[in-house]
N, CA, C and O atoms as CSV, one atom per row, in Angstrom:
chain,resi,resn,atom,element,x,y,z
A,1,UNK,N,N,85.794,94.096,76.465
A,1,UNK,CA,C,85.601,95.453,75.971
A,1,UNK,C,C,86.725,95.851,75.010
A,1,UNK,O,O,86.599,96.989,74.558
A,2,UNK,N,N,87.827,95.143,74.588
A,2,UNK,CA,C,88.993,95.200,73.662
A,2,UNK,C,C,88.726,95.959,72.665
A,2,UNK,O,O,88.969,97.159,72.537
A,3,UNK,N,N,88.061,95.019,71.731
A,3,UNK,CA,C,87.047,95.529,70.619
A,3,UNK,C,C,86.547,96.678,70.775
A,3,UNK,O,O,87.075,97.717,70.378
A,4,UNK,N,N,85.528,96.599,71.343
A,4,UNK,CA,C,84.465,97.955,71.529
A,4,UNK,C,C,85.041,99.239,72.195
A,4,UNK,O,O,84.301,100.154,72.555
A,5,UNK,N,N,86.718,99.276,72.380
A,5,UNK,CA,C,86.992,100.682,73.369
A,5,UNK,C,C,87.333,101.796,72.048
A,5,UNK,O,O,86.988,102.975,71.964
A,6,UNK,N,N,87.870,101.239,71.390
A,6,UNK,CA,C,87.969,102.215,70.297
A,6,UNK,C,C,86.862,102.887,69.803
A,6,UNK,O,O,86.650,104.099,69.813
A,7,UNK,N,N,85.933,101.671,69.217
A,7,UNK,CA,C,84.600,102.332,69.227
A,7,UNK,C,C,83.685,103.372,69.412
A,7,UNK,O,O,83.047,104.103,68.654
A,8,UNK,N,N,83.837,103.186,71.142
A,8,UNK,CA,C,83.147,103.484,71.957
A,8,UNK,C,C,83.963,105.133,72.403
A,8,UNK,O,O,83.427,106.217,72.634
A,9,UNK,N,N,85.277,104.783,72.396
A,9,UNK,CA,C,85.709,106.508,72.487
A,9,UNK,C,C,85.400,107.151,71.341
A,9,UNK,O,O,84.764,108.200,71.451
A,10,UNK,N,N,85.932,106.474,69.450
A,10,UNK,CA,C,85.358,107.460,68.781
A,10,UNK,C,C,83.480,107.716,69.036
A,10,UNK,O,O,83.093,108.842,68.726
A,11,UNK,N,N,82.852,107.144,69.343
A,11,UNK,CA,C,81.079,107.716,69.485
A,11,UNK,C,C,81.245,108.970,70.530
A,11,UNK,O,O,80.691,110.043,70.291
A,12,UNK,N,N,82.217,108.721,71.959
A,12,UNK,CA,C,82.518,109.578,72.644
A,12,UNK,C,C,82.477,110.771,72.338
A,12,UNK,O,O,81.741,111.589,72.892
A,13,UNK,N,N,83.551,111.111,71.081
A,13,UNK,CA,C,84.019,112.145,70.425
A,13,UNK,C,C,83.452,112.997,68.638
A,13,UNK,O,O,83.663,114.074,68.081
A,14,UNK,N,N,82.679,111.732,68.324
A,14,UNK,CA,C,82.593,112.111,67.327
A,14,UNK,C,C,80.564,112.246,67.353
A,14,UNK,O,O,80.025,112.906,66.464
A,15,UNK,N,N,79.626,111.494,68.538
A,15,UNK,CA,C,78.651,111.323,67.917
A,15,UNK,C,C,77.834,112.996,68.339
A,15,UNK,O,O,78.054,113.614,69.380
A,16,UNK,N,N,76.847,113.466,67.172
A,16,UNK,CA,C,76.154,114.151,67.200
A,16,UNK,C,C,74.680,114.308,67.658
A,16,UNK,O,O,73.621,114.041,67.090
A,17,UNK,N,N,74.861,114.639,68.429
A,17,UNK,CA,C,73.468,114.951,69.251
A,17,UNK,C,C,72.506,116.162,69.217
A,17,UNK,O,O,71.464,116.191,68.563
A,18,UNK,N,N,73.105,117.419,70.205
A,18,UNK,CA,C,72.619,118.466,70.724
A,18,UNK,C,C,72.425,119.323,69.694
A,18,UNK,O,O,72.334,118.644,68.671
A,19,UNK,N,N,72.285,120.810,69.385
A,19,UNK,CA,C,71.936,121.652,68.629
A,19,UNK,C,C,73.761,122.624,68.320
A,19,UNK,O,O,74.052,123.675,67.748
A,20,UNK,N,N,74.522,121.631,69.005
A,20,UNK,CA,C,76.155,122.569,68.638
A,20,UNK,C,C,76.184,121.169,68.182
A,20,UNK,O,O,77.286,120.754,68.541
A,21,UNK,N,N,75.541,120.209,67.571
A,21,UNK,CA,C,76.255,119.466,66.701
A,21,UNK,C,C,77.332,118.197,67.341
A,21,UNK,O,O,78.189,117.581,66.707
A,22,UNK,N,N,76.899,118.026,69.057
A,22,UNK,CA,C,78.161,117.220,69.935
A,22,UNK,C,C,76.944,116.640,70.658
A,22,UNK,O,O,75.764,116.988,70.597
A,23,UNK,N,N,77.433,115.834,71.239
A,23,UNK,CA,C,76.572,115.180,72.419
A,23,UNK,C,C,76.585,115.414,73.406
A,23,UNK,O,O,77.648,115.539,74.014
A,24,UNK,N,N,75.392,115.573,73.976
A,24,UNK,CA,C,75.490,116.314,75.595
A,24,UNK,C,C,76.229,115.045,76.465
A,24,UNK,O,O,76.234,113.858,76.138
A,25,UNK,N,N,76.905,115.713,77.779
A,25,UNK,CA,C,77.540,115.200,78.191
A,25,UNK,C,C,76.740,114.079,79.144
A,25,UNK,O,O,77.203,113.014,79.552
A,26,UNK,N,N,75.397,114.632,79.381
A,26,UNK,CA,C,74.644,113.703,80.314
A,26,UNK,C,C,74.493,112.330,78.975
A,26,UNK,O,O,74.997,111.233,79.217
A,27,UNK,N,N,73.866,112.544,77.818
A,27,UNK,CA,C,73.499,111.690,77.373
A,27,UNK,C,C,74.602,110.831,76.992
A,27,UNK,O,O,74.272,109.649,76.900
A,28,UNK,N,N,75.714,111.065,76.764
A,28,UNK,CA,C,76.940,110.071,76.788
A,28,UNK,C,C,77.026,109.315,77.957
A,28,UNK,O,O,76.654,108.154,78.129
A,29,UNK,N,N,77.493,109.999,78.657
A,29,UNK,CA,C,77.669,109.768,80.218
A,29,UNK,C,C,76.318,108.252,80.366
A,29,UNK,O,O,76.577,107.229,81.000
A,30,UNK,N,N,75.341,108.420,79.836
A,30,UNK,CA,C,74.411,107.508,79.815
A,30,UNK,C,C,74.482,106.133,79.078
A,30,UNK,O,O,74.233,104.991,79.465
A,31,UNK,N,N,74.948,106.682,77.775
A,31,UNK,CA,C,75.037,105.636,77.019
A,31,UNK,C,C,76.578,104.759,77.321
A,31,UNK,O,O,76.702,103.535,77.382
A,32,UNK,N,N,77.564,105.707,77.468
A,32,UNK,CA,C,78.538,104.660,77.728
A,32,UNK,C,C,78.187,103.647,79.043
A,32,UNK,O,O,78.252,102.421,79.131
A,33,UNK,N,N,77.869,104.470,79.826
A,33,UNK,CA,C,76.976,103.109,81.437
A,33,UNK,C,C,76.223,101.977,80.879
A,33,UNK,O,O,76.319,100.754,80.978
A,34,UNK,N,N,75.310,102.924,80.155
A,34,UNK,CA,C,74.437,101.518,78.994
A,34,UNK,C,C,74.949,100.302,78.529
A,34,UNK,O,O,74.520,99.199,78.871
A,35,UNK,N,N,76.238,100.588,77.431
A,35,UNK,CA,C,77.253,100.039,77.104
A,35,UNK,C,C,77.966,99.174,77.331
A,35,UNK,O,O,78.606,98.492,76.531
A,36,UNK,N,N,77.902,99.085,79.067
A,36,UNK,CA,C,78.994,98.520,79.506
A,36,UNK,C,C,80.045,99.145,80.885
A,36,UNK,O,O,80.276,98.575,81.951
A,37,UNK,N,N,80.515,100.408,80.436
A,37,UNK,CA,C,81.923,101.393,81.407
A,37,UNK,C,C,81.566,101.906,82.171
A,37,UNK,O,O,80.659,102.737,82.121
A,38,UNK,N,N,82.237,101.531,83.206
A,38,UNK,CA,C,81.808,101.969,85.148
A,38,UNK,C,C,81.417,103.362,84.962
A,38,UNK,O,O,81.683,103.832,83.856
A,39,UNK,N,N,81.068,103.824,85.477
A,39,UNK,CA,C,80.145,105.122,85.894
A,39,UNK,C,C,81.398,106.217,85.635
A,39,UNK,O,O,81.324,107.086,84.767
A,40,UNK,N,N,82.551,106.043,86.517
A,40,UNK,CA,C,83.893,106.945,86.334
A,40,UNK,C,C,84.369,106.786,85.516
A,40,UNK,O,O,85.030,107.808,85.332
A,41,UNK,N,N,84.628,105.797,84.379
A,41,UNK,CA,C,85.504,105.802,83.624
A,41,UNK,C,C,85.055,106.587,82.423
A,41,UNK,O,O,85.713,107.222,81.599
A,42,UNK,N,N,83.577,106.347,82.554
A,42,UNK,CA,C,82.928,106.934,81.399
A,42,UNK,C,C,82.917,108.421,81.489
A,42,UNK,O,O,83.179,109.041,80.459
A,43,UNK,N,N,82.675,109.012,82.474
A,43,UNK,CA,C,82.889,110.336,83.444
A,43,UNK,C,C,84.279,110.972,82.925
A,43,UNK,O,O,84.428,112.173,82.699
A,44,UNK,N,N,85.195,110.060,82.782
A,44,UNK,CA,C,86.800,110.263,82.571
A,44,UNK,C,C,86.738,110.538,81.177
A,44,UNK,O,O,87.344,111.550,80.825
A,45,UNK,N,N,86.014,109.726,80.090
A,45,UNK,CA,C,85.807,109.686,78.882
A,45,UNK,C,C,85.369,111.169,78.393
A,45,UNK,O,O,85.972,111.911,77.618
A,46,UNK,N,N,84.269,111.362,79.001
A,46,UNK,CA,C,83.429,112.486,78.678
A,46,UNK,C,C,84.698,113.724,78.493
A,46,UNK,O,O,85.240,114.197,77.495
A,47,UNK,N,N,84.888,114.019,80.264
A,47,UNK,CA,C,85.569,115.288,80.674
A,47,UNK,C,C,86.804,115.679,79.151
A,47,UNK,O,O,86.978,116.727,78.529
A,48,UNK,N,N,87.394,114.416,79.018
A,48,UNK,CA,C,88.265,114.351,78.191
A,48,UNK,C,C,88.171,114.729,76.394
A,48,UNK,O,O,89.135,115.188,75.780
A,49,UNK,N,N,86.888,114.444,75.783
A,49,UNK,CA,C,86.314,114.605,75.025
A,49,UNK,C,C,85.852,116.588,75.153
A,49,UNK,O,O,85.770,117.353,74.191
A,50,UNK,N,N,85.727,116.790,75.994
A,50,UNK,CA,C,85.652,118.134,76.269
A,50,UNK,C,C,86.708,118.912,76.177
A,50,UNK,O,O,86.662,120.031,75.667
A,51,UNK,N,N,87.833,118.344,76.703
A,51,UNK,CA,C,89.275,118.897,76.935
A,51,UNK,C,C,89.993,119.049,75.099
A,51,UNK,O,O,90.705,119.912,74.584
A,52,UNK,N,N,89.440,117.895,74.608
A,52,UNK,CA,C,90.270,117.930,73.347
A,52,UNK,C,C,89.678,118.710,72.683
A,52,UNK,O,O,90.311,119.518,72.004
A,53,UNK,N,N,88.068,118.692,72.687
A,53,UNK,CA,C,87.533,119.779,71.915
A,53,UNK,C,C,88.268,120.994,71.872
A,53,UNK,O,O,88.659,121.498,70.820
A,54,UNK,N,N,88.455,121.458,72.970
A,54,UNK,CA,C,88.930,122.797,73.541
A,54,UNK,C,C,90.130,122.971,73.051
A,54,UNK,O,O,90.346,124.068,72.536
A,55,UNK,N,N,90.879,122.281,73.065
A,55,UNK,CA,C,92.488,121.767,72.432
A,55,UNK,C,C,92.648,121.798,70.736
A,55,UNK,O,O,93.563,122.221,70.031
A,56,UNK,N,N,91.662,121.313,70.482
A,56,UNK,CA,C,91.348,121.632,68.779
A,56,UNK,C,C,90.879,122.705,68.286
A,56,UNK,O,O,91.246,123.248,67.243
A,57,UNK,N,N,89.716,123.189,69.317
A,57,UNK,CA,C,89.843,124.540,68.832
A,57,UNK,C,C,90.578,125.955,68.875
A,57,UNK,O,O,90.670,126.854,68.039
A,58,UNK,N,N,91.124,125.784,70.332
A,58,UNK,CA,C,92.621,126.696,70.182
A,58,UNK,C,C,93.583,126.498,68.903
A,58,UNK,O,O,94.037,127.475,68.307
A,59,UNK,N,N,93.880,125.094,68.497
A,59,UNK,CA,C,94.854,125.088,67.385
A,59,UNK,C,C,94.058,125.655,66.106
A,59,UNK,O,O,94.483,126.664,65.545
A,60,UNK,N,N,92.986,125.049,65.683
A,60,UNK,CA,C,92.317,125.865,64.763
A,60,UNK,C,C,92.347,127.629,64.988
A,60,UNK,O,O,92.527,128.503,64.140
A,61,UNK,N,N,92.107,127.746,66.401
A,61,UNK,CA,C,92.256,129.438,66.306
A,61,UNK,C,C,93.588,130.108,65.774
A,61,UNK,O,O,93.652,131.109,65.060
A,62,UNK,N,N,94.830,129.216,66.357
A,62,UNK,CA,C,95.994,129.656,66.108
A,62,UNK,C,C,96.246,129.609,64.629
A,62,UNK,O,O,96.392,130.702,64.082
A,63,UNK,N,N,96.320,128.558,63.911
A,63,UNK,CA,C,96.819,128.186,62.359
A,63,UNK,C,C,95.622,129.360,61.664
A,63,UNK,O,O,96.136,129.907,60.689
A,64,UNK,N,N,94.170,129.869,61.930
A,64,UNK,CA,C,93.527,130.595,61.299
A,64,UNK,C,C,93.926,132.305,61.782
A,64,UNK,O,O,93.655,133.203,60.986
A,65,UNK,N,N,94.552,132.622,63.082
A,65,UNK,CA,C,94.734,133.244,63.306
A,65,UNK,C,C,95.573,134.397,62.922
A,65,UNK,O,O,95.629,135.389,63.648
């Protein structure tokens, strides 16, 4: 999985799905299992991908603020 972790976190983070333009968390959560990554790790992936969102958009709020 060497190769493919980089990958596979940017799709994490970057792929577009849902109608806000992100991927729902079930359907990740799916595809990384698909993929290959234990059930939790991918779980770990997700939550995290959520967290940074949130993290980016506070800084965007601040520097526009």
């Amino acid at each position: 999985m060497e190769d493919k972790t980089q990958y596979d976190i940017d799709c994490v983070l970057l792929e577009p799905i849902d109608t806000n333009g992100y991927a729902t968390d079930e359907h990740q959560m799916e595809r990384l299992v698909r993929d290959g990554w234990p059930q939790d790790q991918a779980r770990i992936l997700v939550i995290a991908r959520n967290k940074i969102r949130d993290v980016m958009a506070d800084l965007n709020n601040i520097i526009e603020g």
